[in-house]
C-alpha positions in Angstrom: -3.8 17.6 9.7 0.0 16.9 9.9 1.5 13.7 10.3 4.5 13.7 13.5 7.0 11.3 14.4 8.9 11.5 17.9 12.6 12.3 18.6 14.4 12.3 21.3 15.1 15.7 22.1 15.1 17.2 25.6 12.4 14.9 26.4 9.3 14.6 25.1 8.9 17.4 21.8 7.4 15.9 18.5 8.8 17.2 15.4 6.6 17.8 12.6 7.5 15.5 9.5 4.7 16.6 7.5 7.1 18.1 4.2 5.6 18.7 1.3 1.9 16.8 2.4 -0.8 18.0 1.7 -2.7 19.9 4.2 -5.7 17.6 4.6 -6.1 15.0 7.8 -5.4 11.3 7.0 -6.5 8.6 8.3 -3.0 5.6 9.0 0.7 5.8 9.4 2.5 2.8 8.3 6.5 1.8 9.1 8.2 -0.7 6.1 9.2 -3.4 8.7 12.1 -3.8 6.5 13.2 -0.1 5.2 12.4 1.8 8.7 12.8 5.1 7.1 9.9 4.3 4.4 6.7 6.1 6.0 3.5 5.4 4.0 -0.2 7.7 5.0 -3.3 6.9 3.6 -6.2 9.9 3.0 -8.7 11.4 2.9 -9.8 11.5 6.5 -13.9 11.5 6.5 -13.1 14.0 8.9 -11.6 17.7 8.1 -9.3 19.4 9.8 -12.4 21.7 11.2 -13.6 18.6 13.1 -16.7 18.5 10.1 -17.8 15.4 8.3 -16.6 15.4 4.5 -18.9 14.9 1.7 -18.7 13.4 -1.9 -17.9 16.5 -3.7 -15.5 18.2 -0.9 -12.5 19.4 -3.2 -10.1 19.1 -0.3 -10.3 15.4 -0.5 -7.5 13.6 -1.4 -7.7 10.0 -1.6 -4.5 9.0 -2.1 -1.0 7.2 -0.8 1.8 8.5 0.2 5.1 7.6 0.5 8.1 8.9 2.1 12.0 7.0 1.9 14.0 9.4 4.2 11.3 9.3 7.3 9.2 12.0 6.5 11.9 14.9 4.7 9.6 14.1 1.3 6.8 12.5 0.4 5.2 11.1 -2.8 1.9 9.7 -4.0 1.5 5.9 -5.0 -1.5 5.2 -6.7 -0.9 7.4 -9.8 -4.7 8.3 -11.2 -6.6 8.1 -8.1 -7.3 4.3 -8.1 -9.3 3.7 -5.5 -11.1 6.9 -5.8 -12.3 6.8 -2.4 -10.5 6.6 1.1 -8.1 4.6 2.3 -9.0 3.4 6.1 -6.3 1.3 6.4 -3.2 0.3 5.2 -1.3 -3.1 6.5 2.0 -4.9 5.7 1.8 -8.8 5.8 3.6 -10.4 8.9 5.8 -12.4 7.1 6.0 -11.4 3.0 6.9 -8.0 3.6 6.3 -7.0 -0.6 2.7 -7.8 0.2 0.3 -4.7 1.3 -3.4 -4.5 2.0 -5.2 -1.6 2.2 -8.9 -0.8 3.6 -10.9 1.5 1.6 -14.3 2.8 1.9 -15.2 0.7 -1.4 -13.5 -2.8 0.2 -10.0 -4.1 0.2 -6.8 -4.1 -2.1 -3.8 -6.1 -1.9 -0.5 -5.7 -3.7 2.4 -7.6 -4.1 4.5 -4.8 -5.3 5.0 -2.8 -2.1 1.9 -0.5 -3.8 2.9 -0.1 -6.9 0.1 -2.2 -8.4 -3.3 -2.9 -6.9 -5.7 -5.5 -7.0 -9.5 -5.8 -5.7 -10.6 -8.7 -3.0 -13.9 -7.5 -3.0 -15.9 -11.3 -3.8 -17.8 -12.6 -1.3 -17.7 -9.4 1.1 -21.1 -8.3 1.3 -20.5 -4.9 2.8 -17.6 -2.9 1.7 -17.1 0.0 3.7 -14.4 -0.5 5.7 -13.9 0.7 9.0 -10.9 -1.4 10.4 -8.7 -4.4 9.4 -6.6 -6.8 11.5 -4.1 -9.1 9.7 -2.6 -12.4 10.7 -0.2 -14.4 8.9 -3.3 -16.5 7.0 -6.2 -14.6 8.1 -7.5 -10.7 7.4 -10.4 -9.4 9.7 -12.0 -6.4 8.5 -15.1 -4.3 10.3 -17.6 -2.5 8.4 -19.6 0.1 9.2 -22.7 -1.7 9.3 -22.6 -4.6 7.7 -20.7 -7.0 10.3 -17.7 -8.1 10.9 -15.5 -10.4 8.2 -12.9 -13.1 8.1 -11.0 -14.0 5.2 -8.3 -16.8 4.3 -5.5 -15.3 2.7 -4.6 -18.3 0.3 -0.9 -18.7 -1.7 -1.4 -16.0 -4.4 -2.2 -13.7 -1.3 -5.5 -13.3 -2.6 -8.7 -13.6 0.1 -11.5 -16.0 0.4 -14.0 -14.4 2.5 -16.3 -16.0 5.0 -19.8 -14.7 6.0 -20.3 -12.0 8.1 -20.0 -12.9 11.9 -21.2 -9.7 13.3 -21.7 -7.2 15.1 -23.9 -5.5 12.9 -25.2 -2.1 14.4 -25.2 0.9 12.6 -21.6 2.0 13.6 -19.6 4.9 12.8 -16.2 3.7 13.9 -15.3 0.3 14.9 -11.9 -1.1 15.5 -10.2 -4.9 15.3 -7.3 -6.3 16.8 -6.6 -9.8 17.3 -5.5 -11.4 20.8 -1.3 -11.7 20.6 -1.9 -14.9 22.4 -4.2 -16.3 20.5 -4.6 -15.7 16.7 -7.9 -17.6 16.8 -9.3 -15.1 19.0 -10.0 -11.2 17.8 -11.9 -8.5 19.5 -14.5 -5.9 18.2 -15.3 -2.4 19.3 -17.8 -0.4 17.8 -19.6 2.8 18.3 -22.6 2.8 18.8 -22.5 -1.0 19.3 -19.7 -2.1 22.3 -17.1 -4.0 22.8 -17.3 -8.2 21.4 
């Protein structure tokens, strides 16, 4: 349930950067491409720190943003009252305007402009809103959902998203990950369990 960043140090040894975190497990780490020492993790983890599956109702949730501008010494939450009130999957800088943030949440996806200090819902025209992963290119977010297919979306000027229809796959999935080929941005791959690899 900690969070650890590597240092050099006679090797291999991880040092725990956890601070003043919660003790709960979380689900992404995130680097500020342009302030290296500002660490962002995104909870709750649908998964505790037993190895159990959490439930609506399980008072060690914390769905929440956190922040940290001296590489993990301290760490504050973002979202003030509990905006999105349910996980956060994901959380994604954009390639090129580094103010702009998306995040993946169990109840679909939020962008800010404001490196998270305001949030706004692209949730029209995505059918199925439980996230499970998100990709992000510099015109185009991919997001998989557990169940309900896979989804493009064309991030227009105003960085909001117009989503496409579901492409697949659509098997009742637990996980499922995206990434898009580093070759080719029109090209992005699928994984999902139970399901496979597209």
């Amino acid at each position: 349930g900690h969070i650890f960043n590597v240092f050099r140090l006679n090797g291999n040894d991880w040092e725990d950067i956890s601070g003043n975190l919660p003790n709960i497990a979380f689900n992404n780490i995130m680097s500020d491409v342009d302030f290296p020492n500002d660490l962002y993790v995104t909870g709750a983890s649908d998964i505790d720190l037993n190895g159990n599956f959490r439930y609506n109702g399980d008072s060690t949730i914390v769905n929440e943003i956190y922040k940290s501008e001296n590489g993990g010494i301290n760490w504050n939450p973002i979202l003030g009252e509990d905006l999105f009130s349910v996980s956060v999957k994901k959380l994604m800088q954009h390639p090129s305007d580094e103010n702009v943030f998306y995040a993946a949440t169990s109840q679909g996806i939020y962008f800010s402009t404001d490196r998270g200090e305001n949030w706004e819902e692209q949730n029209n025209g995505l059918y199925s809103e439980n996230i499970g992963s998100m990709a992000l290119g510099e015109n185009y977010i991919y997001v998989g959902t557990l169940g309900g297919g896979v989804y493009a979306g064309e991030i227009l000027g105003d960085h909001s998203i117009d989503w496409h229809d579901s492409t697949g796959p659509t098997p009742s999935v637990f996980n499922i990950q995206i990434n898009i080929d580093p070759t080719d941005v029109d090209v992005i791959y699928a994984t999902s369990y139970p399901g496979g690899v597209f």
